[in-house]
C-alpha positions in Angstrom: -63.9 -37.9 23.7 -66.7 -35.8 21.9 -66.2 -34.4 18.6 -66.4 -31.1 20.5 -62.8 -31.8 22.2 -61.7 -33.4 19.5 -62.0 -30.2 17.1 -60.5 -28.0 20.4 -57.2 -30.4 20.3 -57.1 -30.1 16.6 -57.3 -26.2 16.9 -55.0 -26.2 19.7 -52.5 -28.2 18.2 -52.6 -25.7 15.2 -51.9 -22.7 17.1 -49.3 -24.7 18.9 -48.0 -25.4 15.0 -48.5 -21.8 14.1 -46.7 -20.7 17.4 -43.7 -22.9 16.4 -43.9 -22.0 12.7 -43.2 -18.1 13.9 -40.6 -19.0 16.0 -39.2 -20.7 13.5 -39.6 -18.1 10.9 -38.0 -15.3 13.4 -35.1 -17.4 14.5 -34.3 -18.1 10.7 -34.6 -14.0 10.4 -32.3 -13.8 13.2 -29.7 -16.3 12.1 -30.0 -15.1 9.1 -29.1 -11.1 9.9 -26.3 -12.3 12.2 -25.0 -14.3 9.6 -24.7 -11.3 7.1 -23.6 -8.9 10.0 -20.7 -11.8 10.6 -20.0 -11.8 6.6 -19.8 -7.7 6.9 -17.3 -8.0 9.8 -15.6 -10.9 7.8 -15.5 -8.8 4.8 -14.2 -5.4 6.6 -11.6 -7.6 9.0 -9.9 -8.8 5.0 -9.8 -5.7 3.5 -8.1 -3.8 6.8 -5.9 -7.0 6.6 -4.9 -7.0 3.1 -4.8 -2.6 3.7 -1.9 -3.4 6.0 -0.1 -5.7 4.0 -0.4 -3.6 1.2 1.0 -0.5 3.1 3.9 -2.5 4.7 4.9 -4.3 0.7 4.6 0.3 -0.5 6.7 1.1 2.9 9.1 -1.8 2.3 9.5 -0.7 -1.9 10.0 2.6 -0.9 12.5 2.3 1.3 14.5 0.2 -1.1 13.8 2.3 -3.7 15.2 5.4 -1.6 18.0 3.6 -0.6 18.9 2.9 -4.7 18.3 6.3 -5.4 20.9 7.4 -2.5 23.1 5.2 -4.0 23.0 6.4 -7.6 23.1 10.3 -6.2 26.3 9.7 -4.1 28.1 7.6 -7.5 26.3 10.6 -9.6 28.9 13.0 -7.0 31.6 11.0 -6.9 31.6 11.4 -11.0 30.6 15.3 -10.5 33.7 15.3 -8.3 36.2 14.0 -10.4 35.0 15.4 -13.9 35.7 18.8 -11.6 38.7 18.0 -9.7 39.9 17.0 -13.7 38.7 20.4 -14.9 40.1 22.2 -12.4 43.8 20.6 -13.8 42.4 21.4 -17.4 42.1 25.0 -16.3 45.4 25.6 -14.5 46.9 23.5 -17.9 45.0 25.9 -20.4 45.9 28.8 -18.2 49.9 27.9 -17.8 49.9 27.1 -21.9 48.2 30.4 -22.7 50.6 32.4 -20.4 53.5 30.7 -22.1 52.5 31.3 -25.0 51.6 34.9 -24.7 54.9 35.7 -23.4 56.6 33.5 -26.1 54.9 35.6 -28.4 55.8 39.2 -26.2 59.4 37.5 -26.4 59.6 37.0 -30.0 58.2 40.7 -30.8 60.6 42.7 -29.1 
């Protein structure tokens, strides 16, 4: 072999490594770009997930919460209720006394 072929291997064998080198270089790029577009999709998949569970735990509260405030409201009416009902024997009471003693008094005058 002449140093002629020789040197045409050697530069052959360079482009060859060159060659690789790039393919190297753009399948790095490429596994690299997937790799963040697969983080993105990670990242967006986690935060619908944990959107969800935070939505279902505020649906959940709420509906416990309503469900104690119902609660409280009808106790709240049954006490309404009864301080009325009671009022409403404090009036006819009041009422009957003050008749009685109007006429008591009527009585006594004449």
């Amino acid at each position: 072999m002449n140093r002629t072929d020789i040197l045409s291997e050697i530069k052959e064998a360079e482009q060859r490594a060159d060659e690789t080198v790039a393919k190297a270089e753009t399948e790095r790029k490429s596994a690299v770009a997937q790799a963040r577009r697969d983080a993105v999709a990670r990242v967006q998949q986690a935060r619908s997930e944990m959107s969800e569970a935070y939505d279902s735990a505020l649906a959940a509260e709420k509906a416990k919460l309503d469900e104690e405030n119902a609660q409280v409201l009808a106790a709240g009416k049954e006490q309404a209720d009864a301080i009325d009902a009671s009022a409403e024997e404090k009036i006819k009471e009041v009422s009957d006394f003050l008749k009685n003693a109007f006429e008591r008094a009527i009585d006594a005058s004449s």
